[in-house]
C-alpha positions as CSV (number, residue, x, y, z in Angstrom):
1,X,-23.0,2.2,17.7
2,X,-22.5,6.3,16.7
3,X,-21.3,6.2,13.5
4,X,-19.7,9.5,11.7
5,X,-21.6,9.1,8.8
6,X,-23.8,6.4,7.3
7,X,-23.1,2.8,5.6
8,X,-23.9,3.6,1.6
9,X,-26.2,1.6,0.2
10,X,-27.8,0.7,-3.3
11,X,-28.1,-1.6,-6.0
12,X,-26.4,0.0,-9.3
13,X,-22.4,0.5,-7.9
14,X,-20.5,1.5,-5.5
15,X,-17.2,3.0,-5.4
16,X,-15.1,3.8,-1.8
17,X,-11.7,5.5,-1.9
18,X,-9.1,7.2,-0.1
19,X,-9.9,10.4,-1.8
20,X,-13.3,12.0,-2.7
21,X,-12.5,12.9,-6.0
22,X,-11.4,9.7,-6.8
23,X,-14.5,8.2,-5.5
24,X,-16.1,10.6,-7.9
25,X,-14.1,9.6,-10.9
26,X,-15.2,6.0,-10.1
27,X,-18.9,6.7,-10.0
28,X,-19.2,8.7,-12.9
29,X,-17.6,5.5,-15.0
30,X,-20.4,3.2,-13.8
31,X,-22.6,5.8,-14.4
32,X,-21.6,6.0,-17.7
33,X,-21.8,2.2,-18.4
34,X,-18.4,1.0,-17.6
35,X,-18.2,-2.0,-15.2
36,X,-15.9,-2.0,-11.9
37,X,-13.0,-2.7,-13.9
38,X,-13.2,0.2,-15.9
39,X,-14.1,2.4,-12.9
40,X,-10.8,0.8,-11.0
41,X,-8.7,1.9,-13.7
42,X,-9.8,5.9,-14.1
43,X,-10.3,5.9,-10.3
44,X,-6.6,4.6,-10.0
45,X,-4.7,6.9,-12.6
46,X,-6.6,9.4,-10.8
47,X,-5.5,8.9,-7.2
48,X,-1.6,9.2,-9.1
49,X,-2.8,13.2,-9.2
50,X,-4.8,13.6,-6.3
51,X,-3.0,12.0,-3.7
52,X,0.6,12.9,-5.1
53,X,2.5,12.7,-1.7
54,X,1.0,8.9,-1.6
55,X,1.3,7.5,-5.0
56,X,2.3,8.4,-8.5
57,X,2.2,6.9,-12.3
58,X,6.2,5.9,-11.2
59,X,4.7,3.3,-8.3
60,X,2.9,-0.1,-8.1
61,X,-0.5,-2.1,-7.1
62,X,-2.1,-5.3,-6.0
63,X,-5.2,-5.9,-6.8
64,X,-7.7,-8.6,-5.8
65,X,-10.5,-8.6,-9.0
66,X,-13.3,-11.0,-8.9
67,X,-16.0,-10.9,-12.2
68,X,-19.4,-12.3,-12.0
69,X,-19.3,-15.8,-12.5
70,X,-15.6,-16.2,-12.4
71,X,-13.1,-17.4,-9.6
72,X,-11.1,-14.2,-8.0
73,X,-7.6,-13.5,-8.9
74,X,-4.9,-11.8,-8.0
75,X,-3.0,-9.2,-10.4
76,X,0.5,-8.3,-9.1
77,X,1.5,-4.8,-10.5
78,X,4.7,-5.3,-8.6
79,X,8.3,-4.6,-10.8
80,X,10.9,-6.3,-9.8
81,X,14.6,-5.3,-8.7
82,X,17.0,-4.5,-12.2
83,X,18.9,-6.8,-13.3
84,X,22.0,-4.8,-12.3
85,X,20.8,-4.6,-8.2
86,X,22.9,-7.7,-7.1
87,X,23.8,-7.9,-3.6
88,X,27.3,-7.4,-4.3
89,X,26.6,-4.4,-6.0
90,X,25.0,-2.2,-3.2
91,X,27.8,-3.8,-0.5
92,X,29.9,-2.7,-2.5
93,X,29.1,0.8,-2.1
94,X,29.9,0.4,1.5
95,X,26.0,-0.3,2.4
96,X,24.3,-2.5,4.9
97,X,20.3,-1.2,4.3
98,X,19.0,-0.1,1.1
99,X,18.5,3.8,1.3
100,X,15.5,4.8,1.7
101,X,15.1,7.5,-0.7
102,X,16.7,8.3,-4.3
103,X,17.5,6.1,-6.9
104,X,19.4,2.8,-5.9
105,X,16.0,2.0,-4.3
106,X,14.1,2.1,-7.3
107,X,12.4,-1.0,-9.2
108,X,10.2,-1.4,-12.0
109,X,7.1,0.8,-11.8
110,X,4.9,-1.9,-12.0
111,X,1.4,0.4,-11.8
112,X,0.9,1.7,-15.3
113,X,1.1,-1.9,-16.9
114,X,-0.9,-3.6,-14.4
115,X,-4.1,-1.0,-14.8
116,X,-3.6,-1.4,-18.6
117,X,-3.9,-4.9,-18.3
118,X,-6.6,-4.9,-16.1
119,X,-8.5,-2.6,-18.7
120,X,-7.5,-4.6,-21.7
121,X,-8.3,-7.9,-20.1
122,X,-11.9,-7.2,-18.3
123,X,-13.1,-3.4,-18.8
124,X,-15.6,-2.5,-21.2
125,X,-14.0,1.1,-22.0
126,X,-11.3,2.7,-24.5
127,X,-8.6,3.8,-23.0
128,X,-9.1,7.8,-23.4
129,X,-12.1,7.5,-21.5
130,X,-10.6,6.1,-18.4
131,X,-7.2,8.5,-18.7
132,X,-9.0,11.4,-19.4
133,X,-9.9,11.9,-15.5
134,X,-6.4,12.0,-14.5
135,X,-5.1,14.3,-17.4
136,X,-8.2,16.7,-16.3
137,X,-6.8,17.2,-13.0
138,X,-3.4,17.1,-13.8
139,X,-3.5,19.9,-16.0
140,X,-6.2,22.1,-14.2
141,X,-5.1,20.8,-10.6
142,X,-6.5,19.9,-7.0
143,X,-6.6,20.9,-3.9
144,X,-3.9,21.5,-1.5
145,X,-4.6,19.4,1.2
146,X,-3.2,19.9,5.0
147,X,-1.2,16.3,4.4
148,X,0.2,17.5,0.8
149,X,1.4,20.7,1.8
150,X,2.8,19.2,5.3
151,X,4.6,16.9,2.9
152,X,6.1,18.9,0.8
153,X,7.0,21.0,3.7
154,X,9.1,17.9,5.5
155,X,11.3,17.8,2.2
156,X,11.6,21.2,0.5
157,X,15.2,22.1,1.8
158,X,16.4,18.6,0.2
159,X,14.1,19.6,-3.2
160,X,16.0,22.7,-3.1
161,X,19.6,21.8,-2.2
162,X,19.6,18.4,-4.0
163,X,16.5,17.2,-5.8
164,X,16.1,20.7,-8.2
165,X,13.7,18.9,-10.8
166,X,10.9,18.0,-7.7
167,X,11.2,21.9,-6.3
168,X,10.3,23.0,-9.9
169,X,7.0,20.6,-10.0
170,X,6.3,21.0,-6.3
171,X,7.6,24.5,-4.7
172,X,6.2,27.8,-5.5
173,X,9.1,30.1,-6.2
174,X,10.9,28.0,-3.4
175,X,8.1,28.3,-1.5
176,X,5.7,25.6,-0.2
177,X,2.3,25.8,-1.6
178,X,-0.5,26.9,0.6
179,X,-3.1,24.7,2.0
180,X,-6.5,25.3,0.1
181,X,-4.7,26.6,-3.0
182,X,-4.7,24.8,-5.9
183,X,-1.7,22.6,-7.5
184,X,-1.6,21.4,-11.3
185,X,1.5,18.9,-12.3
186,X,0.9,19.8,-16.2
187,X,3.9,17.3,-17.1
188,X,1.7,14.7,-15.9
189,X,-1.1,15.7,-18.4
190,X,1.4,16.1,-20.6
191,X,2.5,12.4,-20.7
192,X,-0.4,10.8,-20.2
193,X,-2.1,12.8,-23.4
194,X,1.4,11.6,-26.0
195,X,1.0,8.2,-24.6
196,X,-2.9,8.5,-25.4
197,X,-2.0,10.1,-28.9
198,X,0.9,7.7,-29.7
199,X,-2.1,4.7,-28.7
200,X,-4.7,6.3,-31.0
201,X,-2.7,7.0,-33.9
202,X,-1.6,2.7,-33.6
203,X,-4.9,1.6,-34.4
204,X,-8.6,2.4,-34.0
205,X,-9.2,-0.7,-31.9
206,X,-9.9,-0.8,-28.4
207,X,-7.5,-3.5,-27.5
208,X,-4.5,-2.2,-30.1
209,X,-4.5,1.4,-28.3
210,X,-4.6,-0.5,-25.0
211,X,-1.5,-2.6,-26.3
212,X,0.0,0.3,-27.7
213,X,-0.1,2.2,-24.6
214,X,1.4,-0.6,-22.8
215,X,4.4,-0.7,-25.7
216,X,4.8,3.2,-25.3
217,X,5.5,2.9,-21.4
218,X,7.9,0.2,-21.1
219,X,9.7,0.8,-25.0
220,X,8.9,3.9,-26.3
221,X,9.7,7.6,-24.7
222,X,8.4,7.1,-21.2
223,X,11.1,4.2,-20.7
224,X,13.7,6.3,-22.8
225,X,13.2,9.2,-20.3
226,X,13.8,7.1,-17.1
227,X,16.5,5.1,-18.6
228,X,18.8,8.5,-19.3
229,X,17.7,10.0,-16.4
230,X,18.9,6.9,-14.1
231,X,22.2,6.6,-16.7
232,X,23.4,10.4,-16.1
233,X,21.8,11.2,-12.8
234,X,23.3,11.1,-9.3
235,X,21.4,11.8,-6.4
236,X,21.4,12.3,-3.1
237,X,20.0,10.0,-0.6
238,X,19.4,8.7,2.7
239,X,22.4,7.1,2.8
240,X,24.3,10.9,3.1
241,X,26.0,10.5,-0.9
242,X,25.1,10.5,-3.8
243,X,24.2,7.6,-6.3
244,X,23.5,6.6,-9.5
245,X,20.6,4.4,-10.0
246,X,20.7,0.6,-11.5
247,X,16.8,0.4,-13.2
248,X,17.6,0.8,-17.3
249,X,15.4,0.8,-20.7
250,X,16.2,-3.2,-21.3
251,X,14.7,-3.9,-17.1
252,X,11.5,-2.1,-18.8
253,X,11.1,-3.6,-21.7
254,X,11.2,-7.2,-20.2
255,X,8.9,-6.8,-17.3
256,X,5.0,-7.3,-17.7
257,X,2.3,-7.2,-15.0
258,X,0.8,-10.8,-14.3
259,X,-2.7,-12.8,-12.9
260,X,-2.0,-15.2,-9.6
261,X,-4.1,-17.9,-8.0
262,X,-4.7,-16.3,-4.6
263,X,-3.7,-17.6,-1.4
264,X,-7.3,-18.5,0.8
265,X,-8.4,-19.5,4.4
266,X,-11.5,-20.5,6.0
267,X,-12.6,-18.8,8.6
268,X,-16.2,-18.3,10.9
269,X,-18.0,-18.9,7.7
270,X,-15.5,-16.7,5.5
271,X,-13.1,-17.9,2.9
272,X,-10.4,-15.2,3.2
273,X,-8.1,-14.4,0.2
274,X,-5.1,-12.1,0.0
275,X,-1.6,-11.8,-2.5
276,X,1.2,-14.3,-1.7
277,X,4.2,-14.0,0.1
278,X,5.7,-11.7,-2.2
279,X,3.0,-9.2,-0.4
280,X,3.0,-8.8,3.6
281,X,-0.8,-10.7,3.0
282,X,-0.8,-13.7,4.0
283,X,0.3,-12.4,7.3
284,X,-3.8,-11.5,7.8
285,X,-4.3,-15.5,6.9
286,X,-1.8,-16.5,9.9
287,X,-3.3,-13.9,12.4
288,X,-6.7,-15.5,11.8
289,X,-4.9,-18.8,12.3
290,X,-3.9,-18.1,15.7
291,X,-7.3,-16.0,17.1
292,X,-9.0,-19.2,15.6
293,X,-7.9,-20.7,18.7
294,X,-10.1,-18.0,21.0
295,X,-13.6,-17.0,21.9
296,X,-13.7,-13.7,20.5
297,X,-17.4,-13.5,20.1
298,X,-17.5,-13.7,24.4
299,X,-16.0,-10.1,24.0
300,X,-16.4,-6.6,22.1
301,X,-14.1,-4.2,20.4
302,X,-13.0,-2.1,23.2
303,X,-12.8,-5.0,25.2
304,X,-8.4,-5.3,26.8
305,X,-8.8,-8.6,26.0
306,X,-9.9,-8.1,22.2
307,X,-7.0,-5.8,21.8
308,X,-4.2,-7.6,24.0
309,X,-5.3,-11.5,21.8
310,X,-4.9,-9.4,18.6
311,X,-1.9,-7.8,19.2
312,X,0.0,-10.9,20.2
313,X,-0.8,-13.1,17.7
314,X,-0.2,-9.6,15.2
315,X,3.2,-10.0,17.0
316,X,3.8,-13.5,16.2
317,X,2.5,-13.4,12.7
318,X,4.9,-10.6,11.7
319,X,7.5,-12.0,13.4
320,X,7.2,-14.8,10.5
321,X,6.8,-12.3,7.9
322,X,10.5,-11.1,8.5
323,X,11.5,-14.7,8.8
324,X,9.7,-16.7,5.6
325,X,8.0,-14.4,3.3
326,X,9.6,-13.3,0.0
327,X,9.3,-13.3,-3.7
328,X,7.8,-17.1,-4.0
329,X,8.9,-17.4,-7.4
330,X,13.0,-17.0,-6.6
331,X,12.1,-18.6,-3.1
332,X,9.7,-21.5,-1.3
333,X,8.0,-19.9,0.9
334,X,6.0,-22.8,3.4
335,X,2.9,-21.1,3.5
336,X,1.0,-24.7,3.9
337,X,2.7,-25.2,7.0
338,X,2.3,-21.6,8.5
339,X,-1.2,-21.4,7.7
340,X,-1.6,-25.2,9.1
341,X,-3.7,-26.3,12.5
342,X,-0.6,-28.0,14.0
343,X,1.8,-25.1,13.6
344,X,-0.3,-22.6,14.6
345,X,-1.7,-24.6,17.4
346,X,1.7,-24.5,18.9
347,X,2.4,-21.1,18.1
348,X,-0.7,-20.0,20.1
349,X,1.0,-21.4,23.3
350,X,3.1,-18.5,23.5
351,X,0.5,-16.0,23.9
352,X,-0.1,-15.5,27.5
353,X,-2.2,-13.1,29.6
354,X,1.2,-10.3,29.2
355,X,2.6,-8.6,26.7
356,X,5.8,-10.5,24.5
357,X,8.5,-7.8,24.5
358,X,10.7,-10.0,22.1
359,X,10.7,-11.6,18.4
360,X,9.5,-14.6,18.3
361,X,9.4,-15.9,14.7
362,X,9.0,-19.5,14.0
363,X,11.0,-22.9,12.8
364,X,10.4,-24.5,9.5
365,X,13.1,-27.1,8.5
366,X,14.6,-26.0,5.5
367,X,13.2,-22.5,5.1
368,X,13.6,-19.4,7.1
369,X,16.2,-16.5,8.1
370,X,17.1,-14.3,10.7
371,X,15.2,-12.1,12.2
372,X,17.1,-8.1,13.0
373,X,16.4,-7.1,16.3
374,X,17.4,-3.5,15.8
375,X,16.2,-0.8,18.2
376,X,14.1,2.3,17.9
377,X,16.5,5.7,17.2
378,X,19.5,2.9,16.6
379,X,20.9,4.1,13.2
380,X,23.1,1.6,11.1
381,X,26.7,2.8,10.7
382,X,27.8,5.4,8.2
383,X,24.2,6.0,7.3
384,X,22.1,8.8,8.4
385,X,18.7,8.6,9.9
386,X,16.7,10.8,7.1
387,X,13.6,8.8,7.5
388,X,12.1,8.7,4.0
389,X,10.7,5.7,3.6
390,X,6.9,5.3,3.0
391,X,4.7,7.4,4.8
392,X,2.6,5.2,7.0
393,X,0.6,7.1,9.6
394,X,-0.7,11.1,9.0
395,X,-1.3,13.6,11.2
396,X,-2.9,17.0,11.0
397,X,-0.5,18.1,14.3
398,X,2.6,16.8,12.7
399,X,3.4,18.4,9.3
400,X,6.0,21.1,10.2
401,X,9.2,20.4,8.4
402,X,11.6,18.4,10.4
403,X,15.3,18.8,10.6
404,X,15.7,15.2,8.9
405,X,13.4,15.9,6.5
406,X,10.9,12.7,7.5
407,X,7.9,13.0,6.4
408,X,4.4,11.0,7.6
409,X,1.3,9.9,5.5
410,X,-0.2,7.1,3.7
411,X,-0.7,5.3,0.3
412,X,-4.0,4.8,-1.3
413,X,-6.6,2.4,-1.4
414,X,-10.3,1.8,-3.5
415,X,-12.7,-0.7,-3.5
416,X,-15.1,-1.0,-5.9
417,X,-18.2,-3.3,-7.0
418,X,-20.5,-2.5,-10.1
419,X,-23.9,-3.5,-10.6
420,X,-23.5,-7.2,-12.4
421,X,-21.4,-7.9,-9.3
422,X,-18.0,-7.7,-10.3
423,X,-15.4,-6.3,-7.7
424,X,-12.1,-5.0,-7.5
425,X,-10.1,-4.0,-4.6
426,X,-6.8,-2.0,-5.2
427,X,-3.5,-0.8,-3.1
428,X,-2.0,1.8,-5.3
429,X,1.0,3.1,-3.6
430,X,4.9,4.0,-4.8
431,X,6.3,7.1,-6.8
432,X,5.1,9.7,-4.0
433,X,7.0,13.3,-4.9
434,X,9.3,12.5,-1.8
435,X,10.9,9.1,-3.1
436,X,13.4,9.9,-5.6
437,X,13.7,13.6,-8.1
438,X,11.0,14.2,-10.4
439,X,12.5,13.2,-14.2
440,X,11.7,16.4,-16.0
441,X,10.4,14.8,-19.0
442,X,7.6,13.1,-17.7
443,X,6.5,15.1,-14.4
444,X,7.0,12.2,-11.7
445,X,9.1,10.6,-10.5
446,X,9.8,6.5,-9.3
447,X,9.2,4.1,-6.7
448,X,11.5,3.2,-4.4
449,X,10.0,0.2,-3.0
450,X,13.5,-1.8,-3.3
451,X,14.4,-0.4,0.7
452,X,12.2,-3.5,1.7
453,X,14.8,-5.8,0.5
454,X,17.4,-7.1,3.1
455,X,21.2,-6.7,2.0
456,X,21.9,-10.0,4.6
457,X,22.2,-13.2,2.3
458,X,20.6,-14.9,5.0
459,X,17.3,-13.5,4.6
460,X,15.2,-15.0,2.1
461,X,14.2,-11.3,0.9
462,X,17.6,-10.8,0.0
463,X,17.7,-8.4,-2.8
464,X,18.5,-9.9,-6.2
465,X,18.2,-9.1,-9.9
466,X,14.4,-9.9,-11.3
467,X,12.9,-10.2,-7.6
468,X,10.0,-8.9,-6.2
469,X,10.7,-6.7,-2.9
470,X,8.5,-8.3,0.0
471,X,5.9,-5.3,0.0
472,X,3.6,-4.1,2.4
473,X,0.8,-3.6,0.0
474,X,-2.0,-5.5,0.9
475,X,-6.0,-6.0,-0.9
476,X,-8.3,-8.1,1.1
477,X,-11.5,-10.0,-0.3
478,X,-13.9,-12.5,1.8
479,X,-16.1,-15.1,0.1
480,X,-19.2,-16.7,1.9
481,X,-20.3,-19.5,0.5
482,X,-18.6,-19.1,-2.5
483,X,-19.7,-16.2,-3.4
484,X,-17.5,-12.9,-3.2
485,X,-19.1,-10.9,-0.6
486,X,-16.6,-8.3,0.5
487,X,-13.5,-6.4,-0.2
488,X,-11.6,-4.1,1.6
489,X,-8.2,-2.4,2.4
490,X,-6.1,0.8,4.4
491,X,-3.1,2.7,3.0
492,X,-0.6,2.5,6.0
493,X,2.3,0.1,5.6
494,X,3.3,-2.0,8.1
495,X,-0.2,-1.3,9.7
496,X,-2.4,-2.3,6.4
497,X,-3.0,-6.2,7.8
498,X,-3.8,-4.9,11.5
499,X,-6.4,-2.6,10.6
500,X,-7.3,-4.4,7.7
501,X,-8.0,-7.3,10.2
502,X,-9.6,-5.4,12.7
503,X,-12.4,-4.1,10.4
504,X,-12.8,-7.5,9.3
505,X,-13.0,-9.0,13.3
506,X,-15.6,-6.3,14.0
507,X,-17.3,-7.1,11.4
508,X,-17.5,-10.9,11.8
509,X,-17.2,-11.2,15.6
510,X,-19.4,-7.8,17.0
511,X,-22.1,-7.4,14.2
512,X,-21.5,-4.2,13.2
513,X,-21.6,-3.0,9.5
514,X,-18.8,-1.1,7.6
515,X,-19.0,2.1,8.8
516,X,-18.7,0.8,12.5
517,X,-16.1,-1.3,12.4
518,X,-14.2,1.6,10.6
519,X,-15.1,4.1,13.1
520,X,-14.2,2.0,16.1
521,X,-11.7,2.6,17.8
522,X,-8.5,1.7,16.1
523,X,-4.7,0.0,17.7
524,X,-1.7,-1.4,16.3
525,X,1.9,-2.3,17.2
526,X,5.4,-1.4,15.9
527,X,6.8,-4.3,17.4
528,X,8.6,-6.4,14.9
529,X,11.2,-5.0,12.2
530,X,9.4,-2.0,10.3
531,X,9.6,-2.9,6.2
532,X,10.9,0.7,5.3
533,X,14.3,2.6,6.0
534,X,15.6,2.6,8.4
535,X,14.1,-0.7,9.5
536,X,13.3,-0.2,13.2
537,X,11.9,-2.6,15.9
538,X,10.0,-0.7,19.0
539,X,9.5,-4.0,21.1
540,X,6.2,-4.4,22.9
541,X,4.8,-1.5,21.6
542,X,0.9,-0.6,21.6
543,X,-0.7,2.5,19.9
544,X,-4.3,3.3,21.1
545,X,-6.5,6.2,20.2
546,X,-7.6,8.1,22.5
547,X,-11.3,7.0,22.4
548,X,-10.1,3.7,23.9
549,X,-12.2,3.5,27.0
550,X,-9.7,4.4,30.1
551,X,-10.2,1.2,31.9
552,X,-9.0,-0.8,28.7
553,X,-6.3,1.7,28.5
554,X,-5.0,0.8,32.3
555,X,-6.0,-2.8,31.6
556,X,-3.7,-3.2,28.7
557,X,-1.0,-1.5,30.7
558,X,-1.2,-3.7,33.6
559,X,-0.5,-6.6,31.0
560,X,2.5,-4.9,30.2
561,X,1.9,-3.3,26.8
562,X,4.6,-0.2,26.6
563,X,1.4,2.1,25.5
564,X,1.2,5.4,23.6
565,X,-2.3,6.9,23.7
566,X,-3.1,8.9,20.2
567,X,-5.6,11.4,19.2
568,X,-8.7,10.6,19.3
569,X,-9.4,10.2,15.2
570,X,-6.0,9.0,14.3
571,X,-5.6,5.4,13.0
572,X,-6.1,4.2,10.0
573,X,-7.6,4.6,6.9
574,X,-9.6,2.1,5.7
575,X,-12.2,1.7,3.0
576,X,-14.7,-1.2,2.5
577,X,-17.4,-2.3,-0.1
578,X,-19.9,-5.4,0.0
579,X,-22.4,-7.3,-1.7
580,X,-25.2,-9.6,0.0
581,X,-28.6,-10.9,-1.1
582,X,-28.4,-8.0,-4.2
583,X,-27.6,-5.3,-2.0
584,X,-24.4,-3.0,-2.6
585,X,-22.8,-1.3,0.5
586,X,-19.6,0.4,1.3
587,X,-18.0,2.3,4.0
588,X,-14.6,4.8,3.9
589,X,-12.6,6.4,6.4
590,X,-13.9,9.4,8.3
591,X,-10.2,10.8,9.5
592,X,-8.3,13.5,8.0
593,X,-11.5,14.2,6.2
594,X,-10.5,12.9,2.8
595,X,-11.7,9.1,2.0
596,X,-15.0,9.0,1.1
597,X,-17.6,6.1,-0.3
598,X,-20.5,7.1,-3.0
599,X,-23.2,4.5,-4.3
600,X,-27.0,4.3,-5.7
């Protein structure tokens, strides 16, 4: 199969990102002796400053890690809702949706903590000589990219009229900056070097600085600057007013990133791990579920039938994602009977030769909620229909501002696997300039992953104090026999555990390596309840590229798929690193000319 560029390989490391100068970063720490823990760590503070519009030091991360030797585990870098952010409290604002944008949406910045821990408990390296890459850059900038700048564009009338602290940090004189210039957020350096001098002046030890650091963000200035600025600030959102945020000093100070037992599933020779429930994960484990049920290897990856099977068990899946999943620890989630043989052999029944135009979750006894069914360009009343929620899916021919200020893109990804055979695979994501103002102070600004949470007591992702927002951030890692072979992973939302699953079906079913099954070309549906404001449904809906052989194309019609044909490079994002019989490889996204995968 033509492939846009080859499948790295080697035997010393090798790093895959969503951003080449992240993928750089990563390489030179295993150059330098670090191990793929230390290299996930600079790599990942880096992508806060490269990819600005996609992540920041304000977001969150899942990671899948696996060292040599040791069983994988999960670390969850995802805060939870303050303590203040009871249902109550957001009805009683007059709101039905969390907005979208600003500052009632915000939760704990999980990021920071997790990548410290992650350093403190399995890198090799001090902590100035992972953070150094991202205070380099920060202070003597990056490149403008087409995406940035198209960004930026979408929301510079709200950083001017509303959000004044962002249009200092991101606006030139009001302007938006060109593409190919260069940008610098000197704040950020700023920060990062106290917090690295407050660390070193602790202790000379490795591990104290590394505690320190940890102390510093969530007790010393960095939590004193977002607890005034969320205690004196009110700002306009996507709800049309202006609010005052609920996250304060004491939600900091309690909150600590944590290690999980991930969830697994066997499948054509793979065991297949992902995040819990409090992720969108799993639903990759219950798509597998129902395709197990098929003969995928009778057909290819252009094949109708390959696409059409996918996309309706991707339908059903999802469909139980909106129903069951949530944080696991405030709420059971029955993930041993949605991954089980007897429910999913019953689920399978409903896929039929045409295309399901309705939601179809399933029934547990016990657990469970409703489903909204809300249409595509429906908006919810009193709200407007400023669509800021995470950018899922960029395009070079959509970047002109919009009246509504929406805004498309992605989140970030890395994969990463060091000579002794240790692997991490990372989702960093949350924080991107367009979420809520820049707090002056510290240069970025916070996450506002809270819009996933339903304000419906009904749902089990209801939001409440101390709970995790159901997120779409999703890391993907595939054993064979018992050995971790292969991790994985695509910015892109809602669409992270389709093409996540594709790559991996190619891959498994069709015999090609990484770089084809990323090249391929790529689908995915909108049809169930989208997990950011404002929360849309587009009901039997199938996105193709336009690579898609035409007779698949009319195929898939004929089944009844309501089908939008895209550009030719257009979806997804995905990166992809692997280990077998001593041999490193690793694979990274050709579109929007950005990802890229290094190794020796």
């Amino acid at each position: 199969m033509f492939t846009t560029r080859p499948e790295i390989q080697g035997n010393f490391g090798v790093v895959a990102s969503t951003h080449w100068l992240a993928s750089g970063v990563g390489m030179s720490v295993l150059e330098r002796g670090g191990n793929a823990f230390d290299a996930a760590v600079a790599t990942g503070l880096t992508l806060q400053v490269v990819e600005p519009h996609l992540n920041g030091p304000g977001g969150e991360v899942p990671m899948l890690i696996a060292k040599k030797g040791e069983a994988p585990r999960v670390v969850c870098g995802q805060g939870v809702a303050p303590e203040a952010a009871t249902l109550e409290r957001y009805t009683g604002l007059g709101l039905n949706i969390v907005p979208g944008t600003g500052l009632l949406s915000a939760v704990v910045p999980g990021a920071f903590d997790a990548w410290m821990m992650l350093l403190q408990d399995y890198g090799t390296m001090r902590l100035r000589d992972v953070l150094l890459y991202a205070i380099h850059y920060a202070n003597n900038g990056v490149p403008v990219l087409p995406n940035i700048a198209g960004t930026i564009g979408r929301v510079q009338d709200l950083f001017l009229d509303h959000w004044q602290s962002s249009a200092v940090v991101y606006l030139n004189k009001g302007k938006v900056p060109e593409i190919g210039s260069w940008f610098a957020n000197p704040a950020i350096g700023a920060t990062y070097t106290r917090l690295l001098e407050e660390a070193e002046a602790q202790s000379a030890s490795r591990d104290a600085q590394i505690e320190k650091a940890r102390e510093v963000w969530r007790e010393g200035f960095v939590a004193e600057a977002i607890d005034k600025f969320f205690r004196h600030e009110e700002v306009f959102d996507t709800s049309g007013a202006k609010n005052r945020g609920l996250l304060n000093g004491d939600d900091l100070a309690k909150w600590r990133a944590s290690y999980e037992e991930p969830l697994s599933y066997d499948y054509k020779g793979f065991e297949v791990l992902k995040t819990g429930p409090w992720g969108q994960g799993p639903v990759f484990l219950q798509q597998l579920a129902l395709l197990k049920g098929f003969d995928l290897d009778a057909l290819d990856a252009t094949d109708p039938e390959f696409v059409h099977l996918v996309i309706e068990a991707s339908k059903l899946a999802f469909a139980d994602r909106e129903a069951f999943y949530c944080d696991p620890i405030l709420n059971a989630v029955p993930m041993d009977v949605l991954l089980s043989d007897s429910y999913n052999d019953a689920r399978r029944t409903l896929i039929t030769d045409q295309a399901s135009h309705e939601l179809r979750p399933g029934v547990v006894d016990g657990f469970g909620g409703p489903v909204a069914d809300r249409p595509k360009g429906q908006t919810y009343e009193g709200q407007n229909n400023t669509d800021l929620g995470e950018p899922t899916v960029a395009r070079f021919d959509d970047l002109q501002t919009s009246d509504n200020g929406a805004t498309k893109g992605d989140t970030c990804h890395l994969d990463i696997i060091d000579r002794w055979g240790n692997m991490v695979t990372a989702t960093p994501s949350g924080g991107w300039l367009q979420s809520s103002p820049v707090i002056p102070e510290l240069g970025f600004c916070l996450t506002n992953r809270a819009q996933m949470f339903w304000l419906d007591e009904r749902s089990p992702n209801v939001i409440a104090p101390g709970k995790r927002p159901r997120t779409t951030l999703s890391v993907s890692m595939a054993l064979r026999d018992g050995e971790p072979e292969l991790v994985f992973g695509t910015p892109g939302g809602d669409q992270q555990d389709q093409w996540s699953l594709h790559h991996f079906l190619r891959m498994v079913h069709f015999g090609m390596n990484q770089q084809e099954a990323i090249d391929a070309p790529g689908f995915h549906t909108n049809h169930f309840p989208s997990s950011f404001y404002p929360r849309e449904a587009d009901l039997g809906h199938l996105v193709v590229e336009g690579r898609m052989p035409q007779s698949t194309i009319k195929a898939l019609e004929a089944k009844g798929h309501r089908l939008d044909v895209d550009g030719d490079w257009t979806i997804g994002r995905m990166t992809s690193a692997s280990k077998r019989d001593g041999i490193l490889r690793a694979a990274a996204n050709p579109r929007f000319m950005q990802g890229y995968a290094l190794g020796r």
